[in-house]
C-alpha positions, 0 to 999 in steps of 0.5 A, a space after each residue: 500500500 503506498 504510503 502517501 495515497 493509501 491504495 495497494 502498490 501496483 504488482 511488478 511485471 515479473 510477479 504478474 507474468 509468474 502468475 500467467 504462468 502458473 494459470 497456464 501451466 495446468 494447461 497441460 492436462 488439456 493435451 489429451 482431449 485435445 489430441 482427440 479433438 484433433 484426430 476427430 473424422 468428422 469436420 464438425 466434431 473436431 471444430 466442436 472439441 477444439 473451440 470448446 477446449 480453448 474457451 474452457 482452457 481461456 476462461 480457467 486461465 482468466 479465472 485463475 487471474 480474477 481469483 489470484 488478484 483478488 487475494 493479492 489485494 487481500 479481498 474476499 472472492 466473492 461466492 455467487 460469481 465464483 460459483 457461476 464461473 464454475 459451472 460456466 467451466 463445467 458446461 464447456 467441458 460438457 459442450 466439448 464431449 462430441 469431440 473429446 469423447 471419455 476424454 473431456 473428464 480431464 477438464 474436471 482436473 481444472 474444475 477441481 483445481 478452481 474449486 480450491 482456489 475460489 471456494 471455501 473448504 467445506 465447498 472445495 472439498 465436495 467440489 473435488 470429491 465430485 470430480 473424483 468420482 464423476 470419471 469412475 460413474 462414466 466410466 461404468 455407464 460408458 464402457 468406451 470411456 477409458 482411462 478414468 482412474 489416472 483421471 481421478 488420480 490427476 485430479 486429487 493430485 491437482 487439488 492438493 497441489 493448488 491448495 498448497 499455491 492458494 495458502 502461498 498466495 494467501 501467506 504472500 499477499 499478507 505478507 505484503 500487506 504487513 510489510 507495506 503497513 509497516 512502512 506506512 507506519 514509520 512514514 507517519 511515526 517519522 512525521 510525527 517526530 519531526 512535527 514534535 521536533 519543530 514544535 520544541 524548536 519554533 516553540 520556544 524560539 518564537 516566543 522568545 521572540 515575541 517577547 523581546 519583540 514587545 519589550 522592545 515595543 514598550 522601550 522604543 521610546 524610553 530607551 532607544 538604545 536598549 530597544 535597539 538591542 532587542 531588536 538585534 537579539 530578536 534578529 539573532 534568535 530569527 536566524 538561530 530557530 531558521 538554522 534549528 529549522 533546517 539542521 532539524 530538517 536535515 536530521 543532524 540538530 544537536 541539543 545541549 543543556 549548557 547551550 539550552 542554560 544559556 537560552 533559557 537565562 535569555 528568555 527568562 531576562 527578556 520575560 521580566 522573570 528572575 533566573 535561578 539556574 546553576 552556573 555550571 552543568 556535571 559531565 554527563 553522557 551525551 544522550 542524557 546531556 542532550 535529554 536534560 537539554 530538551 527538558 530545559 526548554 520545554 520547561 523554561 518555555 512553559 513557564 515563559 508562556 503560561 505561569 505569570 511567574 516572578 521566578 524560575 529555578 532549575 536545578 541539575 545534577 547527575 541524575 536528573 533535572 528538575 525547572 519549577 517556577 511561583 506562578 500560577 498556572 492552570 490548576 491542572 497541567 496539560 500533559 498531552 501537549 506537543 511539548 511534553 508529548 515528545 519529551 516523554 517519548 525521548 526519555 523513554 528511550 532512556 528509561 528516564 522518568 519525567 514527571 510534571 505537576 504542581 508544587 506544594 508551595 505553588 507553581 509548577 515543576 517538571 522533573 525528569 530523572 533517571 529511574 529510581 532517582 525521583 525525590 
């Protein structure tokens, strides 16, 4: 199934051309009617045997394709049009008699075999049974009619040899299906991790920027030159969330928490909210450097955008990091946000624990932790 327009992936030529052959390679079994029809006296008998033996020969193969693209597409075959196929098969064979003689019981091998590929067990089994025994009844009432037995052998050994090609075609078909909705899965996981990925970086950077933007909005005509400056700095983080945008896109960004520390002390300023954060980091493994990181601005960013806070502290140490605030926040958080939906998603990667809710002595606080860690 194609990923982006969600209809089946068209089969390739070589696995279509296998599939005519399979359908012909039965064929075979027609050669001895056949070799009757050809060797009738009469005119009429020989043209009767021949054309009926190749309509009978065209409609099985056709039926054969019908049947087989069906499964491919992993449809149901439906019951009623697959049962008048069979009798259509049946009445040819039949038609075919003024020409083949005894012979034309070798169509019920083709009967038998379209029998199993089409019709649920319990049909497919009496279906064959008949074919079975319909050329040993002939031959008793139609003393002339010779070879029946070999007859009843081919078609027993045709049917269980196309019960095995109806399960491997069923097997395939699946198969495919499974695979083909595997990669529409990680298509969609994929999108789904960039999507979080732009949210973390546009989120924070733009509301950086909306806040420099307004403090210099409110100092133009008080303090030119400081508006000046946020204007310069709201310049850098434009370019510095475009570059976040491509490196992101590119598959190759990298997330610090020393770099993040020093984002959040930016926004924090520009924000009018007072920075508590360490003066350095501890040396940590560079997935969980790059964890706390992302922890660091999905936490600094909330509090910018939502808690109405006069102070924000973070607190890291091996084994963990923790942003809390004194604002007021809402009187539950929302955890199924972007933010801290792709949070949680990249410490489970680790084992890491993040845990976000309100402080006893009012604000919020978000924590993530290696396990066992929580305090």
């Amino acid at each position: 199934m194609d990923s982006l327009t969600g209809r089946p992936r068209p089969v390739s030529r070589r696995w279509r051309l296998t599939g005519w052959l399979l359908a012909a390679v039965w064929l075979f079994f027609l050669n001895v009617p056949l070799s009757t029809a050809l060797d009738q006296p009469q005119p009429w008998r020989k043209i009767v045997g021949v054309a009926t033996l190749v309509a009978f020969g065209l409609g099985y193969v056709l039926l054969f394709q019908w049947a087989r693209n069906l499964r491919e597409h992993l449809r149901p075959i439906p019951q009623r049009r697959a049962g008048i196929a069979l009798v259509g098969l049946v009445v040819l064979g039949l038609a075919s008699i003024p020409g083949t003689a005894g012979d034309w019981t070798a169509t019920l091998v083709f009967v038998a075999a379209a029998a199993v590929f089409l019709l649920s067990a319990v049909q497919a089994l009496i279906i064959v049974a008949l074919c079975a025994l319909i050329p040993l009844v002939a031959a008793g009432l139609v003393p002339s009619w010779t070879g029946e037995s070999t007859v009843t052998f081919a078609v027993l050994l045709a049917s269980f040899a196309m019960f095995g090609v109806s399960r491997l075609a069923q097997r395939n078909s699946e198969l495919r299906a499974a695979q083909q909705e595997i990669g529409r899965l990680a298509v969609a996981e994929e999108r789904a991790r960039a999507a979080r990925d732009l949210h973390d970086i546009l989120g924070h950077s733009l509301t950086v920027v909306a806040i420099k933007a307004e403090l210099a909005g409110r100092l133009i005509e008080v303090d030119i030159d400081r508006a000046a400056a946020e204007i310069a700095d709201v310049e850098r983080l434009a370019r510095a969330a475009l570059a976040d945008v491509r490196q992101t896109v590119g598959a190759y960004r990298e997330v610090t928490l020393a770099a993040e520390l020093t984002g959040a002390r930016s926004a924090l300023a520009a924000a009018g909210i007072a920075a508590d954060l360490p003066a350095d980091v501890p040396r940590l493994p560079a997935e969980w450097d790059r964890l706390f990181g992302w922890a660091v601005r999905e936490g600094v960013t909330n509090v910018v955008r939502h808690s109405g806070a006069r102070r924000c502290t973070v607190r890291v140490d091996q084994n963990g990091v923790e942003v809390s605030d004194d604002g007021r926040g809402p009187s539950t958080p929302d955890v199924t946000g972007h933010g801290l939906v792709g949070l949680r998603e990249r410490a489970r990667r680790l084992d890491a624990v993040v845990t976000v809710g309100r402080r006893p002595a009012g604000g919020f606080l978000l924590r993530v932790h290696a396990p066992g860690e929580g305090r």
